[in-house]
N, C-alpha and C positions, 0 to 999 in steps of 0.2 A: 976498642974504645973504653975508655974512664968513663963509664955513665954517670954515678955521680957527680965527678966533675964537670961534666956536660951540662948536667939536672943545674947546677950550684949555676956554673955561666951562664944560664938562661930565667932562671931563678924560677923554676920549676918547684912548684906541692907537692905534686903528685903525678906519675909516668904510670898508667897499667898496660900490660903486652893481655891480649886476649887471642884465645885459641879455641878451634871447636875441628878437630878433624872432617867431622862426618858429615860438615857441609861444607869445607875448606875455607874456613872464616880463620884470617889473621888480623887482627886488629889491634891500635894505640890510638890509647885516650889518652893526653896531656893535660892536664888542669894545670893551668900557669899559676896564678891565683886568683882567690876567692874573699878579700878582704870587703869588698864590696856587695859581695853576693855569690850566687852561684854559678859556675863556669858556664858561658854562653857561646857555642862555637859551631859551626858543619860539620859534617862528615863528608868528606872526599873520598872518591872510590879509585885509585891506577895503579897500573903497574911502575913497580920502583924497581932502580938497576941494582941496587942491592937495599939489604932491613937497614943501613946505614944512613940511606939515603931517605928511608922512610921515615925515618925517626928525627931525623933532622927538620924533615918538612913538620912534620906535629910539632917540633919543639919552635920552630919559628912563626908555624902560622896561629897555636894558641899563646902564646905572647903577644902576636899582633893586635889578637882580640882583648886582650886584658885595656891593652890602651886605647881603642877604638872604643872597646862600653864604657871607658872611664870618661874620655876625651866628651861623648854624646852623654854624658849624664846620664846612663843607665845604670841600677841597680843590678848589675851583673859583675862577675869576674869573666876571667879567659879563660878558652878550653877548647880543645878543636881535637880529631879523630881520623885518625887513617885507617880505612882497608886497605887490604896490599891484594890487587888482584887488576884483572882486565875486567871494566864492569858490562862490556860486551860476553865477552861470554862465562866469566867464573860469578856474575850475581846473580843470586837466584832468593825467592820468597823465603826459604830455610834458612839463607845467608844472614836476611837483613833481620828475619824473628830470632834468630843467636845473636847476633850483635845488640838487639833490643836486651836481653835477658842480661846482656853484661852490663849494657847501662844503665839498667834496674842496681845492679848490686853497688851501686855510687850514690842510691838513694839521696838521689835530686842533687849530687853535688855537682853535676854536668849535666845540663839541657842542648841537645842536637839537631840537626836536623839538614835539608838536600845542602848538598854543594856539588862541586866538580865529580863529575862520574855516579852523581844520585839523586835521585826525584821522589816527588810528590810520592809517590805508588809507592816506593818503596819502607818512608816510615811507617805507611799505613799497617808495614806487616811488623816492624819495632814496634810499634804502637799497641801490639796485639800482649806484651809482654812490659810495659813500662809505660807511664803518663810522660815519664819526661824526652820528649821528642814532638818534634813541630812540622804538624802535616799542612796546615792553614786552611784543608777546605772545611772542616768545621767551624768557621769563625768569616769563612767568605772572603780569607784575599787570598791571595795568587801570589805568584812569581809575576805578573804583570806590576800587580804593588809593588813588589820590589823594585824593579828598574826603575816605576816611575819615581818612585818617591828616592832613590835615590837619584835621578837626575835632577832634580826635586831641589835635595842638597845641594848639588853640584850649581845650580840655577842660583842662589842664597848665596852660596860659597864664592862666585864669580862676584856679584855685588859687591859682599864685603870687600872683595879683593881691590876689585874698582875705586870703594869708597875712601880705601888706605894710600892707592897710591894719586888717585884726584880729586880726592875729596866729596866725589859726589856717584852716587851708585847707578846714576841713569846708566842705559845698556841704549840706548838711544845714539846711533849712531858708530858704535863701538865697534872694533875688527876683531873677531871671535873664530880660532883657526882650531875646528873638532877634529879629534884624529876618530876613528872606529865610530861606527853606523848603526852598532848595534839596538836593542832596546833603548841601553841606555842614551845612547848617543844619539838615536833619532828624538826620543822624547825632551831631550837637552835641546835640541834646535827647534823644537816649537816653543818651550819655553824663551828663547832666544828673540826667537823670531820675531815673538808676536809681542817682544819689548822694544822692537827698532832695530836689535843687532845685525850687522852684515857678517854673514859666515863665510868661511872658508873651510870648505867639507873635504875628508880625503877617506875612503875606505878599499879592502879588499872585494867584496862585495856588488857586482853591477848593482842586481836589482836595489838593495839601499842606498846607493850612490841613489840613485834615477830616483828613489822615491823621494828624498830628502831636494833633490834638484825641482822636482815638480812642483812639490807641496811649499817650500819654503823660499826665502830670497837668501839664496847660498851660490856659490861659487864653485865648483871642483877644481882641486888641483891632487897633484903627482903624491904619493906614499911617500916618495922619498921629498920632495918639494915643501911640503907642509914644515917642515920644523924654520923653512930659511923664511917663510914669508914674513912681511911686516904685519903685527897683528898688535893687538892692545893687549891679550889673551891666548895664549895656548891652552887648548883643553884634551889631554890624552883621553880616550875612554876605550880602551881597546888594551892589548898586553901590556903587561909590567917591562922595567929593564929598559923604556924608551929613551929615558935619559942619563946620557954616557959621555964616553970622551970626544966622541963621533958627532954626535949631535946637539952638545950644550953650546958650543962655539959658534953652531949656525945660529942660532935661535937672534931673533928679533924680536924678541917681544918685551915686555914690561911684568907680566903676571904668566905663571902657571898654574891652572888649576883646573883638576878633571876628576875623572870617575873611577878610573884604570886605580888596580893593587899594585901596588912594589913599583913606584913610575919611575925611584933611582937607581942607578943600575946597583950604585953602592953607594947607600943614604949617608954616608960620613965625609967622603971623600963629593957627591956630586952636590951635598947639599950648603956646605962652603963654597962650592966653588960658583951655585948662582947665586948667591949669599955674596960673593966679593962682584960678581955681575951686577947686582943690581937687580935682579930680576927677584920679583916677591913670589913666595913656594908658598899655595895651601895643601899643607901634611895630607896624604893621599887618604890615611885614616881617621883624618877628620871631616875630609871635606865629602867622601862616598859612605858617610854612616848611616844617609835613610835607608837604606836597606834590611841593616840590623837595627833600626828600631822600631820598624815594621815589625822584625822577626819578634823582639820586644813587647811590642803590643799584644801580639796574636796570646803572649801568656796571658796576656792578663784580663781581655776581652776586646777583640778588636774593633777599631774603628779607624777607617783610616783617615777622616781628617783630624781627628786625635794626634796620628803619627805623623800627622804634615803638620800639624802645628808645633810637635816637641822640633823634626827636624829643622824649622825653622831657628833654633837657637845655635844652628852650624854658624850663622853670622855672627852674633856676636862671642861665640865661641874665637869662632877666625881672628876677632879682633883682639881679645884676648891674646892669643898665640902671636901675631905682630907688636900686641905694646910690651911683652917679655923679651922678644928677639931686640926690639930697637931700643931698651933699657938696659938689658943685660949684653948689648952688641955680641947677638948669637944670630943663627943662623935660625930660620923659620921651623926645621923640622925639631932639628935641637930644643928649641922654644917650648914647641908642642910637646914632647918629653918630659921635659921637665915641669910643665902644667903638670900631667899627670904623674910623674914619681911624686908631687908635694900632698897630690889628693889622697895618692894610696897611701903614702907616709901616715898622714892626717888621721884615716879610716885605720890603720891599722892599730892606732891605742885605744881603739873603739873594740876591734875581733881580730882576732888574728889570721886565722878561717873561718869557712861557711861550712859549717857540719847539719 
């Protein structure tokens, strides 16, 4: 590979490869940029089928975030971090205080912390070697703030959506078709719920099937069934890649908008195409960013209806991103984009980086 040219196509600062033989730490940090502030991103713990594939995942997933903390009005850039290992059996406390000590030497130009394949416990022992890493229980929220407050968004993010295509944001009566049960998804259907929405639930899952059927006025239908139903709302909250060549054709709906990373299989090609559908996209990294401003908060002192209040501005954020697309006759995610390349543009004859 041309990593340079890689770095330049993705429009990469800074790439570091970190190594520690003597506890099997292989790590990549990517700082996308920092025009805003300092790279704000997880660390991810898997095994990758080769460094190619690892690297690719860093270079895509801290770009994502550059536009996520711009998109949410957060003082951060992007930046996100791969171990390469099985964090079943190659993580161990030596692993995670080495990986700390590397991200000591970026002196705060990347702030970390759990993602896929990492938890709570684990910065505890980065933490032992570096301030910048975010454990949360010193500040009192959890991973439970997370999911809630980004269903939180996604709850906000549906209104808006509602408000653009009928004028008026009542959820009162509305057909709301959740795909994934999880946290976030279950706490999306109370928020729903207990505004009038009629759900249409579908997950892998019995026991959250059942619990969401109990508790709320939801419906179950089929994994595969959900995308054909007539609904006002599609809301992915479950894997990315759900919408494809295979399932954008079924779809009945008017709005999508949900929780779920990467909801298009391929955002250029799937996002024109509900774009000539008619069907209105909230940008996935707009509309699931109370999460990361949770993460947010915790720097600075948390409180979380603080952080339910900034995520609150996903709405008229949203709205934003629809009067771009119907002015410049783009497409919704397009839209979102180009919101934030004029911000960073904007900030960048301000700093160029965050040193």
């Amino acid at each position: 590979m041309e990593y340079f040219d890689l770095f330049k196509e993705y429009g990469h600062e800074q790439v570091v490869f970190n190594t520690d033989p003597e506890v099997g730490l292989k790590a990549i940090i990517a700082i996308h940029n920092t025009v805003l502030g300092p790279a704000l991103g997880g660390c991810r713990m898997r095994k990758f089928v080769s460094e190619k594939d690892a690297i690719l995942d860093v270079l895509r997933l801290s770009r994502a975030m550059t536009y996520k903390n711009a998109a949410a009005d957060l003082p951060y850039g992007g930046g996100k971090a791969v171990i390469i290992g099985d964090p079943s059996v190659d993580k161990t406390p030596e692993l995670m205080e080495s990986f700390g000590r590397f991200v000591q030497t970026l002196k705060g130009r990347f702030v970390t912390g759990p993602d896929m394949g990492t938890n709570l416990d684990d910065f505890k022992n980065s933490k032992k070697y570096t301030p910048h890493v975010i454990t949360w229980e010193e500040k009192m929220a959890s991973s439970d703030d997370i999911s809630l407050n980004t269903a939180y968004g996604v709850y906000v993010g549906i209104k808006a959506c509602l408000k653009q295509i009928y004028g008026d944001d009542s959820l009162n009566g509305r057909i709301i078709a959740v795909q994934g049960l999880g946290k976030v998804g279950y706490n999306l259907c109370k928020y729903l719920s207990d505004k009038g929405a009629k759900l249409l639930v579908s997950g892998h899952h019995r026991e959250k099937i059942d619990r969401v059927v109990s508790e709320f006025n939801v419906r179950e239908v089929g994994v595969d069934e959900i995308y054909s139903v007539h609904c006002d709302v599609f809301s992915p909250n479950a894997v990315g890649g759900v919408l494809n060549d295979n399932t954008i054709p079924q779809l009945k709906c008017k709005i999508i908008a949900g929780g779920a990373n990467n909801v298009l299989s391929d955002e250029k090609v799937h996002d024109l195409e509900l774009y000539n559908r008619g069907i209105l996209y909230a940008p996935d990294y707009v509309i699931n960013a109370g999460g990361v401003i949770v993460a947010a908060q915790t720097l600075v002192g948390y409180e979380y209806e603080k952080a339910k209040k900034k995520t609150e501005n996903i709405y008229n954020t949203l709205l934003k991103i629809f009067s771009i697309s119907k002015d410049e006759d783009i497409p919704c995610y397009k839209a979102s984009n180009v919101m934030v390349e004029r911000k960073l543009a904007k900030a960048r004859k301000k700093r160029k980086i965050y040193y």
